[in-house]
C-alpha positions as CSV (number, residue, x, y, z in Angstrom):
1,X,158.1,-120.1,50.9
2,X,157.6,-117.1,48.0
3,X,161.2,-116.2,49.0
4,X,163.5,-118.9,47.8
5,X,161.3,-118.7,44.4
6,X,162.8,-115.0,43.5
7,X,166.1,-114.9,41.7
8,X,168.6,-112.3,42.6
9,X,169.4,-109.7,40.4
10,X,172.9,-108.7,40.1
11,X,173.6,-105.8,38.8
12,X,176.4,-105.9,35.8
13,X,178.8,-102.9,35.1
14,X,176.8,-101.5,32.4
15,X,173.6,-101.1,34.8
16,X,175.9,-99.7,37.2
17,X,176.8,-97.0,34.8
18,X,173.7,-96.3,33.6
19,X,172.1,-95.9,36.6
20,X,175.3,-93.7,37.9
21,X,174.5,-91.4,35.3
22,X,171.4,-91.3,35.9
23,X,171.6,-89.8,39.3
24,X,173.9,-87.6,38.1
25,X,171.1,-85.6,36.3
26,X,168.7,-86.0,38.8
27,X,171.3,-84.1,40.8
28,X,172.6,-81.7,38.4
29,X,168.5,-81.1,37.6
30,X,167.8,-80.0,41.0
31,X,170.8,-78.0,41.7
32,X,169.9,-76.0,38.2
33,X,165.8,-75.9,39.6
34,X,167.9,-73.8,42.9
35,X,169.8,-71.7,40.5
36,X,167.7,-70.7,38.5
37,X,165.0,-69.7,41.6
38,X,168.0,-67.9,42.7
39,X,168.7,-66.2,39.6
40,X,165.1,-65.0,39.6
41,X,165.3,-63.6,42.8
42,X,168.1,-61.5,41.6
43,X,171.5,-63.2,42.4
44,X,173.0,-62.8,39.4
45,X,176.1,-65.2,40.3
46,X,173.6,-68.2,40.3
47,X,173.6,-67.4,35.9
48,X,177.4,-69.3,36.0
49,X,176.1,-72.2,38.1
50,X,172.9,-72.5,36.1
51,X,175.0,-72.8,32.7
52,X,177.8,-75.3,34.4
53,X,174.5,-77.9,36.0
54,X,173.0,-77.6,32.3
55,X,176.8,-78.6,30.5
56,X,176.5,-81.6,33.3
57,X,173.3,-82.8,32.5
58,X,173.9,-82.3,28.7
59,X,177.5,-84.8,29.3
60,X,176.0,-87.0,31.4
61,X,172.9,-88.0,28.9
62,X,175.8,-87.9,26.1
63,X,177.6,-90.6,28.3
64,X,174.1,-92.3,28.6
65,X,173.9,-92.6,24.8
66,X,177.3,-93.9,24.0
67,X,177.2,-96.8,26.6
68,X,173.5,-97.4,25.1
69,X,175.4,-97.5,21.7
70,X,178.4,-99.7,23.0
71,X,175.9,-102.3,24.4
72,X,173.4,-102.7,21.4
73,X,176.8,-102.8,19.0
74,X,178.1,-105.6,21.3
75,X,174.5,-107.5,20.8
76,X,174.0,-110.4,18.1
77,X,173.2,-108.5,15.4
78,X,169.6,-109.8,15.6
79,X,169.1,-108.9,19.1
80,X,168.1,-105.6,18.7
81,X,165.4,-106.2,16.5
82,X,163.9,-108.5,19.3
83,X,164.3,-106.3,22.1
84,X,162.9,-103.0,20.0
85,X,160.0,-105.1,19.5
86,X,159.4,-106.2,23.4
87,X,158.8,-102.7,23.9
């Protein structure tokens, strides 16, 4: 059996996180794509929800970044160079 051959990915905290974040600007994205459709139309009280799902998108690639940062800082210092180079 093919089945007993594939290993199980579990997911570790940092994966978690990263992927949390990532739906978090798929989100914010599409509630700023309504907005702004919205806001063209002429509802000018969408302009206040536009600006607040772009600050959300904007702090949740910042959050991205810094746990990108935290995990190559936590590598073996040669580790990076290998992984940059399996791209």
């Amino acid at each position: 059996m093919q089945l007993q051959n594939i290993k199980i990915y579990k997911m570790n905290r940092y994966d978690k996180d990263m992927m949390h974040e990532r739906e978090l600007i798929y989100d914010a994205k599409g509630q700023l794509h309504k907005a702004d459709k919205a806001y063209k139309k002429g509802d000018k009280g969408k302009k206040q929800e536009m600006i607040r799902d772009r600050e959300l998108i904007y702090d949740a690639k910042t959050d991205i970044h810094k746990e990108d940062m935290a995990k190559k800082r936590s590598m073996h210092p040669g580790t990076h160079k290998i992984l940059k180079h399996m791209k």
